[in-house]
N, C-alpha and C positions, 0 to 999 in steps of 0.2 A: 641177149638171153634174159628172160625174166624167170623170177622166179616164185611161184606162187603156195607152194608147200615144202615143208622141210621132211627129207625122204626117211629120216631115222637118224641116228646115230653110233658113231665109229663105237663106241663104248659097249652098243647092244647089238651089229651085224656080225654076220658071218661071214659073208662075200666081202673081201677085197678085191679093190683094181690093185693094178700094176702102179699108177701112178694118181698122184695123190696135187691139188692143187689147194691154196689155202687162202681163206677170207681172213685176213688181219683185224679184228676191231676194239673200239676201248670198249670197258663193258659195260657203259651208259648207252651205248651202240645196241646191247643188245634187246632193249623192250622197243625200237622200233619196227614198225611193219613196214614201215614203205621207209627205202633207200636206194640210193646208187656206190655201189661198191667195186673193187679191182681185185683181183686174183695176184697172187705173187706172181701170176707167170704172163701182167697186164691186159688181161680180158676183164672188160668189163660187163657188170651184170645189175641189170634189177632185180630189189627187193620186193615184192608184193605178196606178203601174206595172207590169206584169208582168214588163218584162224586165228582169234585174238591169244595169241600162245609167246613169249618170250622166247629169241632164240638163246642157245646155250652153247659153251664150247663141245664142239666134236660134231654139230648138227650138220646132216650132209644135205646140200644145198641141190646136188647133180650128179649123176651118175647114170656110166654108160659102161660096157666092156671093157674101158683102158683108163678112163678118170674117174676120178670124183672130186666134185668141191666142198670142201669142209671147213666150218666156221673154225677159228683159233681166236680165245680170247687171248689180248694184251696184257700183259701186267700192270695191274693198279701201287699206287701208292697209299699202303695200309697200315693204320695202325692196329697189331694184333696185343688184346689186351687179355691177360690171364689171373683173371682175379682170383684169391689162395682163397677162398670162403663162398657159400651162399648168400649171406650177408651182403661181401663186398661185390658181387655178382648182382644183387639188387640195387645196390645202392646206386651203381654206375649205370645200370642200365638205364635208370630209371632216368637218374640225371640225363643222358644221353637224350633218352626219349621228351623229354623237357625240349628241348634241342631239336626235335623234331629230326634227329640224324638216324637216317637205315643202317643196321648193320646184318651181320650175317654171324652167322656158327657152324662153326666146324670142330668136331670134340670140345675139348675146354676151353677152347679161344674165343675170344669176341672177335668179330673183324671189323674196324671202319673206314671210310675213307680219309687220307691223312686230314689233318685238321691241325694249324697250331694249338689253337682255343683248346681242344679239346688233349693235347698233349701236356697242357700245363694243367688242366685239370686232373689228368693222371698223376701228374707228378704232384700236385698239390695234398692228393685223399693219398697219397702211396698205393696208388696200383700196380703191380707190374706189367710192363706192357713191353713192346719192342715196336718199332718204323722199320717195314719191309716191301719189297716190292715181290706182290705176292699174285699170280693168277687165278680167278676169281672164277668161280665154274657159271655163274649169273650176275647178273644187274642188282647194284646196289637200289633197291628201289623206293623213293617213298609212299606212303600209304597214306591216300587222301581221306581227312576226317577234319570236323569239327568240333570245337568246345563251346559247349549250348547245352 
């Protein structure tokens, strides 16, 4: 089976199937287009997207009257940083961004992928922060630029 568009998502349908089949991936997994992946229930499938579009958890891959295949992100290993200030909110990001490291936000958390470097740096400036293994609703992604 290939698969060449992503039919919607479990979070925005109304139609359930009966039975539910699931694509396991890490979430560096998810900005490719083209892949070969396994169902929990060992069916394999091709990835072939046409739209330049990142897949996300809950994207249903396939769906008939009794299944659907639904992407399921993996848990990453993150550090969630909760900076007490706007101040300290700039300062780390900015360092961060130095560093050329993606992160994400969700309410007042920063999120990034674990990092020693970047753990001792927390603990250096007194950030508070926490290392959790957290499911990540997208791809950590970097943002291609230059300095010129």
């Amino acid at each position: 089976m290939i698969i060449e568009k992503v039919l919607g998502n479990v979070s925005t349908i109304e139609k359930r199937t009966p039975h539910v089949e699931r694509v396991y991936l890490e979430s560096d997994l998810l900005v490719k287009r083209i892949q070969r992946v396994i169902t929990d229930h060992g069916r394999e499938i091709g990835i072939r997207l046409k739209d330049n579009k990142d897949l996300v958890d809950g994207d249903i891959l396939h769906m008939d009257e009794k299944n659907m295949i639904v992407i399921s992100v993996k848990e990453d290993d993150v550090l969630v940083i909760m900076p007490t200030s706007i101040g300290q909110m700039g300062d780390i990001a900015h360092q961060l961004g130095n560093r050329h490291l993606p992160a994400q936000f969700v309410g007042d958390e920063m999120l990034v992928q674990y990092d020693y470097l970047v753990e001792e740096l927390l603990k250096q400036v007194k950030v508070p922060y926490k290392r959790e293994n957290r499911k990540v609703g997208q791809a950590f992604r970097h943002i291609g630029h230059s300095h010129g």
